[in-house]
N, C-alpha and C positions, 0 to 999 in steps of 0.2 A: 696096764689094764685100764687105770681109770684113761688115759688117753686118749685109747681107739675107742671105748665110749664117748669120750667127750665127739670123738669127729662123727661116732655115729650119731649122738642128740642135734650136731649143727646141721647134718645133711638132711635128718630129719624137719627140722624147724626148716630149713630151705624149702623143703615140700609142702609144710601148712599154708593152706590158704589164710588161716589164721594170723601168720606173721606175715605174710604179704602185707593184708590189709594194714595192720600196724606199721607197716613199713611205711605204706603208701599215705598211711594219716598224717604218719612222722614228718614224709617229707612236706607236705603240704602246711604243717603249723605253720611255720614261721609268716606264711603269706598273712593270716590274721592281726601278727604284728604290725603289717602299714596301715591299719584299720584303729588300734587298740595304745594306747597310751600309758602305756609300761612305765615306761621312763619320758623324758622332758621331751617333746616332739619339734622343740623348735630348733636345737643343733641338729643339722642335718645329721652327722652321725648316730642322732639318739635315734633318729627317724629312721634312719635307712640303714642303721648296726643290733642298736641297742633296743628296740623294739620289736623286730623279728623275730631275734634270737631271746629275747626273754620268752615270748609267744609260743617260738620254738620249745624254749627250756620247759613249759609249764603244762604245753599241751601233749607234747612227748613222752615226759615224765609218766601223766596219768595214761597214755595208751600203753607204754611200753608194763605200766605196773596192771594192766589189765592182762595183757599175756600170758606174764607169768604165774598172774591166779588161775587163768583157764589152763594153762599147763600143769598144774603143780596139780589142777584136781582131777586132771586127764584118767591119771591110770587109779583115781580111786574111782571114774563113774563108769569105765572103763571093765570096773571091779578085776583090775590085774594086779595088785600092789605086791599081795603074796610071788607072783609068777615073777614078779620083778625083780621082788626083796632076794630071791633064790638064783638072781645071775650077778646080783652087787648091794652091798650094803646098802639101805635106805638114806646113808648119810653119803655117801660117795653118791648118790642118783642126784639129791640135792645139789650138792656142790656143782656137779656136771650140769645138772638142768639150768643152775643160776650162770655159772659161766658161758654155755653157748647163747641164751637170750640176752646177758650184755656183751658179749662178739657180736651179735646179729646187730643189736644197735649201734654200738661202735662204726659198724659197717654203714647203716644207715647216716650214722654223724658225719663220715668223712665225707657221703655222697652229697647230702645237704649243704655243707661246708662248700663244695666245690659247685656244686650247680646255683648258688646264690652268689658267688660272687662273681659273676660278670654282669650281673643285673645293679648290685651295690657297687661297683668301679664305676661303670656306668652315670650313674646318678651322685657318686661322690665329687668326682673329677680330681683335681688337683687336692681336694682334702682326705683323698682313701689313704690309708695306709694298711700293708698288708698284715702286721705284727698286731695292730688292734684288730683287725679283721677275725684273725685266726685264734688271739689271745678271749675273744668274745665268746669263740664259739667253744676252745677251748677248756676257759675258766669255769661258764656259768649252763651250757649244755648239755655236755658231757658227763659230769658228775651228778648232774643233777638227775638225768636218767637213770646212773648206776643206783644212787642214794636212794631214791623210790622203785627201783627193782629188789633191792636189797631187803627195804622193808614188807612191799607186797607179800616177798616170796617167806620171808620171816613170819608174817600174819599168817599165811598160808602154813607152812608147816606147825605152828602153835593151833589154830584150831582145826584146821582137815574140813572144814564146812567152807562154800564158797559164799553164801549167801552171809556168813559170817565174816569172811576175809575181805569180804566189800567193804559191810558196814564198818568193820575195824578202821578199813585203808582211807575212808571217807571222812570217818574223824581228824584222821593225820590229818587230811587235806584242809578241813573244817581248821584244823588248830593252826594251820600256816598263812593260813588268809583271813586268824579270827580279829575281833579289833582288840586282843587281849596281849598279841606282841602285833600289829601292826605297823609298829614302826621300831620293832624290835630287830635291830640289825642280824642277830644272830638265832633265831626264832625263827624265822621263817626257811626252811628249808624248802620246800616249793618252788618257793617265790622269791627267788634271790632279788634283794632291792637295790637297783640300780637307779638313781634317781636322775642322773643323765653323765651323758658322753661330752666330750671335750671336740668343736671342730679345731681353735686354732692353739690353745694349750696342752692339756694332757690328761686322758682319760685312765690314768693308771688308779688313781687314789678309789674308786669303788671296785674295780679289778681284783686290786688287792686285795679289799675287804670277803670282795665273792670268793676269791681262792680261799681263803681263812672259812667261811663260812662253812666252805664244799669241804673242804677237809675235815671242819667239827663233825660236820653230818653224817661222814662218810664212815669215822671211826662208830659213830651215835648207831647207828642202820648195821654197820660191820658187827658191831655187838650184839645189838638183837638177831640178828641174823644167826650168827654161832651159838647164842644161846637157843634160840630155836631148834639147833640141831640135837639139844640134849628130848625135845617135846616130842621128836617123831616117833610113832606109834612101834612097839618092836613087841614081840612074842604076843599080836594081840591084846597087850593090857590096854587102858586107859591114859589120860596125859599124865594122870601120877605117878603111874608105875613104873611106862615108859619115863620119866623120867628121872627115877630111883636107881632105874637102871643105868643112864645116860651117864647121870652126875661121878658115876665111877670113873668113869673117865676123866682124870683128871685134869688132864692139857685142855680140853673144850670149856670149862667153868673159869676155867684159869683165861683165857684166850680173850672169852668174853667179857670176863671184868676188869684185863686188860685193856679192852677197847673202849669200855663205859669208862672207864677212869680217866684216858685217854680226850675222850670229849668230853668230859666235866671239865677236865683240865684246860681244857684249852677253852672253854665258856669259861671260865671262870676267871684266867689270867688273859685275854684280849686283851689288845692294844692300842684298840683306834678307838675308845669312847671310855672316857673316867668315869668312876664309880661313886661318885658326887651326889647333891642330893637331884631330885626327879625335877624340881621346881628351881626354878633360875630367880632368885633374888634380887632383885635391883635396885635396891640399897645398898647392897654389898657390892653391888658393879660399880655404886658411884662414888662411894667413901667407905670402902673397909677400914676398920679399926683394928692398926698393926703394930702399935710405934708403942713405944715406952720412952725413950729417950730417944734423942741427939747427939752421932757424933757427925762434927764435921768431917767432909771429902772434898778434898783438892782436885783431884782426874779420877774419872774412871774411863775403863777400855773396855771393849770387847773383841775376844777374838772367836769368830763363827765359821766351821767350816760343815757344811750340808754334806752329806755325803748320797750325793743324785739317785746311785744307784739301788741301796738298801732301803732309801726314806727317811735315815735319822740323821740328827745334826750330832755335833761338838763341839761345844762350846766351853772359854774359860773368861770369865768376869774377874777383872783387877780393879780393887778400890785402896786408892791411896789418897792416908790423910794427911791433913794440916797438920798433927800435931797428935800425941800421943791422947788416949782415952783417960777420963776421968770421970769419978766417980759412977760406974757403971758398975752389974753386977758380974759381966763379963758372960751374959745368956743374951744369943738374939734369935731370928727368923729367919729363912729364906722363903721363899714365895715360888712355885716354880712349877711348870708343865705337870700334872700326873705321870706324863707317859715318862718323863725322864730321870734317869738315876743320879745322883750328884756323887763322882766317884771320888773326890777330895776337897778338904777346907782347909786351907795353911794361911798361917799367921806369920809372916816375919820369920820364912820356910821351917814353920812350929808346926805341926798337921794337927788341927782341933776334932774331939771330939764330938759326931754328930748322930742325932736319930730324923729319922722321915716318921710323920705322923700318917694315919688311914685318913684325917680331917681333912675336906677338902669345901674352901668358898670360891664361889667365880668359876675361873678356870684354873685354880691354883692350889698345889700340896703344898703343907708346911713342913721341914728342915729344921729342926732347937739345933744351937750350937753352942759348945762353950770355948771361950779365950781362958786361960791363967793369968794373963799380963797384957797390959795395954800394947797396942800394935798399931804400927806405921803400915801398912802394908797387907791385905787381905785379898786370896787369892782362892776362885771358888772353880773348879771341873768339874762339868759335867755331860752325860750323853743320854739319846733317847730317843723314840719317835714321839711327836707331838700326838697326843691324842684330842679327841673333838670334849666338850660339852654335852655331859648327860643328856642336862633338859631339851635340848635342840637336835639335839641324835634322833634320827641320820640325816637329817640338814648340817651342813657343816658349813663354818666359818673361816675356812679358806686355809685352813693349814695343812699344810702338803707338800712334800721333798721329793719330786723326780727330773728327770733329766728334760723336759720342757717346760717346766713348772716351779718356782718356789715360794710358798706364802705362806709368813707365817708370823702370827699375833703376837703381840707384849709379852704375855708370858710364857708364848711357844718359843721363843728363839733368846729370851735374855732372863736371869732370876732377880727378885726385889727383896733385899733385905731390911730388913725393923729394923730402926734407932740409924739410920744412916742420914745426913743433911746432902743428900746428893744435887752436886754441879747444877746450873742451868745450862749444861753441854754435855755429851761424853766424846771421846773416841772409838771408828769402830774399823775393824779391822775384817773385811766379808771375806771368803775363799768362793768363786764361783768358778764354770765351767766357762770358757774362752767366748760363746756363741751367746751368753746369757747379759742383758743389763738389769743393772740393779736400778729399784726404785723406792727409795729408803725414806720410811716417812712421807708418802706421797711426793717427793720431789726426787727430781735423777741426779746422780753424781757423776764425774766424770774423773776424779781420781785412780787410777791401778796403776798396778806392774805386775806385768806380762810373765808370766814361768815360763820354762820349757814344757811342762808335761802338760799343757792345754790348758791351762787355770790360770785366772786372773785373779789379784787379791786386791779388790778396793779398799781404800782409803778413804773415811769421812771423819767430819765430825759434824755432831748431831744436836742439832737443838732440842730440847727439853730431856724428860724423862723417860720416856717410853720408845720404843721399836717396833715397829711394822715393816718389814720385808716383804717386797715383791720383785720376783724377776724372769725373765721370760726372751726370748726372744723378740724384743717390742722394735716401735720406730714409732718417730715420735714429730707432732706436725704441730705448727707454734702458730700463730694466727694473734689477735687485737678484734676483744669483744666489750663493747661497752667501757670501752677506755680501759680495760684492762689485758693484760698480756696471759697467755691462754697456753699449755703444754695440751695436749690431746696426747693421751701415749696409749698404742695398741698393738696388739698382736699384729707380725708379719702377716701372717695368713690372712687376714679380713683389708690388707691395702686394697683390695680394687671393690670391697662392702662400702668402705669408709668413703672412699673417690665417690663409688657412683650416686649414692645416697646423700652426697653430702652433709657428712654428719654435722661437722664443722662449721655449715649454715644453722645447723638446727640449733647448737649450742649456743650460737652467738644471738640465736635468734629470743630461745628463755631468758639468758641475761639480761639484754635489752629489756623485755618484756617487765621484768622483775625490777631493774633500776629505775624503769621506769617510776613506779607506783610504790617503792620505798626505799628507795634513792640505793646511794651507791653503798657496794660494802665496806666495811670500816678495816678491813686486813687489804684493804687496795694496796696498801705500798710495799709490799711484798712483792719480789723479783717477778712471781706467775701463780697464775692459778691454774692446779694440775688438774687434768680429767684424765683419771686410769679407766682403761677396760683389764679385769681380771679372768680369770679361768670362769666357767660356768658351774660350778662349784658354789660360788659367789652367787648365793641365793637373793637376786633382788642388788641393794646396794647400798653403800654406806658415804657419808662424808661428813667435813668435818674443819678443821683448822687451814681455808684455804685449799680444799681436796674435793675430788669428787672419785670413788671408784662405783663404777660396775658389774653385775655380772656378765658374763662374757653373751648371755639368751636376750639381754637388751637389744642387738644388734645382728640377731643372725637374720636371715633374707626372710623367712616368715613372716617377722614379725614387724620390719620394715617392710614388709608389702602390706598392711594389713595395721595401717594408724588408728582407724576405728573400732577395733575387737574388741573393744575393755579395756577396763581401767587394771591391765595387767604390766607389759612390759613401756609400753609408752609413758602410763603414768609414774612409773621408777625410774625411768630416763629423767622426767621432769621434777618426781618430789626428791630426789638427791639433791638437785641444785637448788631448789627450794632451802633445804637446810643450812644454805649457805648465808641462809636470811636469820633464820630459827634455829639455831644450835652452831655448835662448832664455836670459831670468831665472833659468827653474831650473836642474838639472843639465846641464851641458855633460859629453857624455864625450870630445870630440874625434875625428880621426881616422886610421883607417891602424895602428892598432896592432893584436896579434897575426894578423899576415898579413888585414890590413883587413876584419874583421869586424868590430869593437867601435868603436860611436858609441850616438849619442840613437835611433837608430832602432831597433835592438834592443829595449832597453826600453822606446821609445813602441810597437812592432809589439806585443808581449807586452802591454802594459795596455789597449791595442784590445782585443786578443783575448779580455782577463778581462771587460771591459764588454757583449760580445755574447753570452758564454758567460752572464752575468747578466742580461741581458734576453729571449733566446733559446732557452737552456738550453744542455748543455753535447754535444749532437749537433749541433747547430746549429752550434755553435762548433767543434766537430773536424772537420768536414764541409768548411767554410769558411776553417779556417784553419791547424788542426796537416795537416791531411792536402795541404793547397798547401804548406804549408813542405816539407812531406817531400818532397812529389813535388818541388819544386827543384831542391832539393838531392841526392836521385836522379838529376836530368836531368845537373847540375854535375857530381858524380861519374861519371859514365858518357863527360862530354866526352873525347876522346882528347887536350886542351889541357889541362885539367887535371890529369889524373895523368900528361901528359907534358909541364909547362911549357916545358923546355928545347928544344922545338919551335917554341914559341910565335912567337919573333924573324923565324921562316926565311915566316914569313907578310908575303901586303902592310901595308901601314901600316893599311887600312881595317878589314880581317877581324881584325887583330890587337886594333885598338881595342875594337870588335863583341864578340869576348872576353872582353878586360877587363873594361869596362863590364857586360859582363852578368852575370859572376861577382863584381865589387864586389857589383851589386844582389843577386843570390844572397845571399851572406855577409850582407850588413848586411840586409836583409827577410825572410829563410825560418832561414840556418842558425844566426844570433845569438839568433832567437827559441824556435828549439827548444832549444839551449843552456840559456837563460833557463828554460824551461818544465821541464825536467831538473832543473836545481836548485831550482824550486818544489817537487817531488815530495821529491828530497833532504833540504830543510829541515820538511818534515812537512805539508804544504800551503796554499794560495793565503792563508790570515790569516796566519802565520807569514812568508811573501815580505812579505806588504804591512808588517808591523811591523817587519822591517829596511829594508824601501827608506823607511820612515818615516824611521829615522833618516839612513838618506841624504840624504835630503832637508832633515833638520836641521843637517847636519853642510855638505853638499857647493854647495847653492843659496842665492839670492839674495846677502848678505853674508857668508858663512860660507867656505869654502877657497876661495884666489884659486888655485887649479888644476885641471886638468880631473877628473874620476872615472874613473877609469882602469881597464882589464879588473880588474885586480890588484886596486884598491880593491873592486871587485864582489866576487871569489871572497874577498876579505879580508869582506867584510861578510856573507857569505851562511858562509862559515866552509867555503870548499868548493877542491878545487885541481883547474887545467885538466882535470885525467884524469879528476873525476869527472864532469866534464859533456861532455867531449867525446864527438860523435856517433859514436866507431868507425871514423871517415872518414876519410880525410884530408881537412885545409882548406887 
């Protein structure tokens, strides 16, 4: 029965002019996305995948959820409900009306799906592939239609008013694009956040996160929808009665608070972003306090194996010591990814008892363990998918396990234990897939043995403490810049970006530039200096000890055609290398000091800004870069938090972070650098700065003061005191 209903509702719907035109709107959205900036528009993929089909997802959604209000209130304006109620239950008419308006989209999805893509092959060329093609429109499209049909027609049968099933649906909408989860990964049902696509690494890591979202949502909408089924109106009563009546029904209450539990659950226990506090600390990024004691270690190892396909690693950390422990209380730490489980701790094959704390600093959970007896020998398992960083969610810091793709942070891929005197080496034992090279600590290795089953397992050993993982299908071009020996390693896919552009000119060209005016760097005698490009993921860019990486949006064809847009991806090209001067090897200024404006970024924002004033000229340069600093710090000053801190506390935890974080970034990017630019003008100009921060760099980098450069040592060396450079503001 309900069946040949059901075919009678679709053949119906086939005849409204009503679902035509929703059809026809449907298939039309997606064209708005090469207009609208969804996602990152400078990997082509983002441009010609990921912003269609967002466009797609969002404008769909709201016509497809208009439908099914004007259907659902059809046979009350209609005034048939009775004549209806008497050929099928009110909730079987439900069900049936919901089901043939998502077949009708369905139908619409697959049509869209196929008539865009010869337009996106087209415009891809050699970087289409059809599995992200399909997976886009699959993941973040599709469901996202059902998920807002669900709820319309949910509104719709809870109050029977149309003018009220608007207002209600408008809310949802209101609440998925409010700035109240805006950058709440799992919030936004609407608006699934995809913040860009992958052209020559791997666009799976937001993929994932949208399938996880579309499935919270879908149980979230699946619930209210069935509960709604207990609200439809029956023998005439009102929504109480009718539903006094309903709740008898026991399977439907049951059904429903199975599927809210269901997406609780699954908000609640996510896996890509820890539960850490809102605000990112940076004190604690620079010297957390872990250690209670010392014991000495002889070797440590690692053995890491990614497993490409699921996204999570396996890892087992062996520390063997010198020598037996003494006096300890036999209590230490581990330090380790959120997202990961530590499934064993053995001692001298003694299995220790251990608890995982909820505490979380940086990007790292803490592990208590206890020894009975001193141990030769400690051996820690553990598995898990990396997850991101609260405060910076959904921008992510490059951690990510798929089959084109591996990157992943100090404490994504290795654990740090309290009281250990660890090696100035370890060994590391990687498992990767045959097609993949590793780039371990910014430098390549060239160690492995080859398996039979397509895996290679590299061999290193690693200098210092810490571990950074990158690997990819790279190729890698070596070059002699400014007396120094040069790795450039990038993605296959961009070899004929990198030729034609010549990046390789350009790099050699900042170096120069920079040795020029404060001489050579002090980590020279190092075999090379690496420049990685990573996935696009890699928001912007990092470096560091002789390193430089990228985000993969440095270098896509946009943005290389197009040097004078802003002080966007050019100037992250340029202030990464920059740091090579200011942090890293060289000058470390450290952080947090005079009311946290003064680090490496002041002075590497400042020597950006001399390099484009010199290649550009010096409107170019104030246009782009004094006149954004000013306005900032204009906007900073004008906050009613900041020249009224003492308000600050009486805020949520979230807004107050939101704050923080943006007035750190203020200080340390706009108002450190015009500071900076004051006392260039002060000491007589731009050749006169560069022949003191000369000696700075004589005096303060590589082997020279084992302490950081401090504001004080600045105005000490430029010959200047805080009043003469301060902006007049308060900071």
């Amino acid at each position: 029965m309900i069946f040949s209903h059901y075919r009678v509702e679709l053949k119906r719907l086939a005849l409204s002019k009503f679902t035509w035109v929703a059809a026809v709107f449907s298939l039309c959205s997606p064209l708005l996305g090469y207009w609208m900036q969804l996602s990152n528009p400078d990997v082509m993929t983002g441009q010609f995948i990921a912003n269609p089909v967002l466009a797609g997802t969002i404008v769909g959604a709201v016509i497809w959820a208009l439908l099914i209000i004007v259907e659902s209130n059809r046979i009350y304006r209609a005034q048939a409900s009775m004549l209806i109620d008497a050929i099928a239950s009110p909730r079987s008419m439900a069900l049936i009306r919901v089901a043939a308006v998502m077949t009708f989209s369905g139908l619409i999805w697959l049509l869209s799906l196929l008539i865009y893509l010869p337009y996106t092959m087209l415009n891809l060329g050699f970087l289409f592939t059809i599995d992200l093609y399909v997976l886009s429109f699959l993941v973040l499209m599709l469901p996202t239609w059902w998920i807002s049909i669900l709820f319309a027609s949910a509104l719709s049968q809870i109050s029977q008013r149309i003018e009220l099933t608007g207002l209600l649906y408008a809310f949802l909408v209101f609440f998925s694009f409010s700035g109240f989860i805006s950058n709440n990964l799992f919030g936004t049902w609407l608006n699934p956040i995809v913040l860009t696509f992958s052209d020559g690494f791997s666009s799976l890591y937001f993929l994932r996160i949208a399938f996880y979202t579309r499935l919270l949502w879908l149980t979230i909408s699946g619930g209210l929808w069935v509960f709604s089924l207990l609200c439809i109106r029956k023998y005439q009563k009102n929504i109480f009665g009718s539903f006094w009546i309903g709740i008898r029904k026991a399977y439907i209450p049951a059904a429903a608070g199975l599927l809210f539990f269901a997406g609780v659950f699954l908000w609640i226990n996510q896996p890509f972003v820890d539960h850490g506090p809102a605000e990112f600390i940076f004190e604690d990024f620079v010297s957390p306090s872990r250690d209670n004691f010392r014991a000495p270690i002889s070797e440590v190892t690692y053995r890491l194996s990614p497993n490409t396909s699921t996204g999570r690693l396996h890892g087992v950390a062996e520390f063997n010591a010198e020598g037996a422990r003494q006096g300890t209380s036999g209590s230490s730490s581990i330090w380790l990814n959120p997202g990961y489980r530590i499934i064993s701790i053995e001692y001298d094959n003694n299995k220790a008892d251990f608890t995982t704390t909820p505490y979380i600093i940086r990007d790292a959970r803490r592990t208590d363990f206890t020894t009975t007896e001193s141990w030769q020998t400690l051996r820690i398992t553990y598995e898990g998918f990396p997850t991101m960083i609260r405060a910076f969610a959904p921008h992510n810091w490059g951690n990510e396990i798929n089959r084109r793709n591996i990157t992943l942070n100090n404490a994504s891929s290795i654990p740090t234990v309290s009281g250990l005197s660890i090696p100035v080496s370890f060994n590391l034992e990687l498992a990767l897939p045959s097609n993949m090279i590793p780039v371990i600590n910014h430098r390549l290795i060239d160690d492995y043995i080859t398996l039979t089953c397509g895996t290679n397992i590299w061999n290193a050993t690693i200098d210092g403490s810490s571990l950074r993982i990158n690997a990819a299908d790279y190729m890698v071009e070596s070059f002699v810049a400014a007396d120094m020996n040069v790795d450039f390693i990038f993605s296959r896919q961009y070899q004929a970006i990198m030729e034609e552009y010549n990046i390789s000119g350009e790099i050699a060209e900042v170096l120069d530039f920079f040795t020029q005016r404060l001489g050579p760097l002090h980590w020279a005698h190092l075999p090379s200096l690496s420049m990685l490009q990573s996935s696009a993921l890699m928001f912007g860019g990092i470096a560091g000890d002789g390193f430089v990486e990228w985000g993969e949006s440095i270098f896509t064809v946009s943005n290389l055609d197009n040097p004078l847009q802003g002080t966007n991806a050019a100037e992250v090209f340029v202030h990464e290398m920059v740091h090579m001067w200011w942090g890293g090897l060289g000058v470390f200024s450290g952080w947090g000091e005079s009311g946290d404006i003064w680090s490496d970024e002041g002075l590497t924002v400042y020597y950006t800004y001399r390099f484009f004033k010199y290649r550009y000229g010096e409107e170019h340069a104030r246009q782009h870069f004094v006149d954004a600093w000013q306005a900032a710090v204009d906007i900073q000053n004008r906050c009613f938090y900041s020249r009224n801190p003492e308000f600050l506390d009486r805020l949520p935890e979230m807004y107050c972070a939101q704050i923080n974080n943006r007035n750190r970034g203020t200080n340390l990017y706009a108002r450190m650098p015009l500071m900076i630019l004051r006392a260039e003008e002060l000491v007589g100009g731009p050749e006169q700065m560069d022949e003191l921060m000369r000696h700075v760099q004589q005096q303060f980098s590589g082997n020279g003061m084992n302490r950081p450069f401090t504001f004080q040592d600045f105005l000490d060396a430029v010959g200047l005191s805080e009043e003469d450079i301060n902006l007049d503001y308060p900071i």
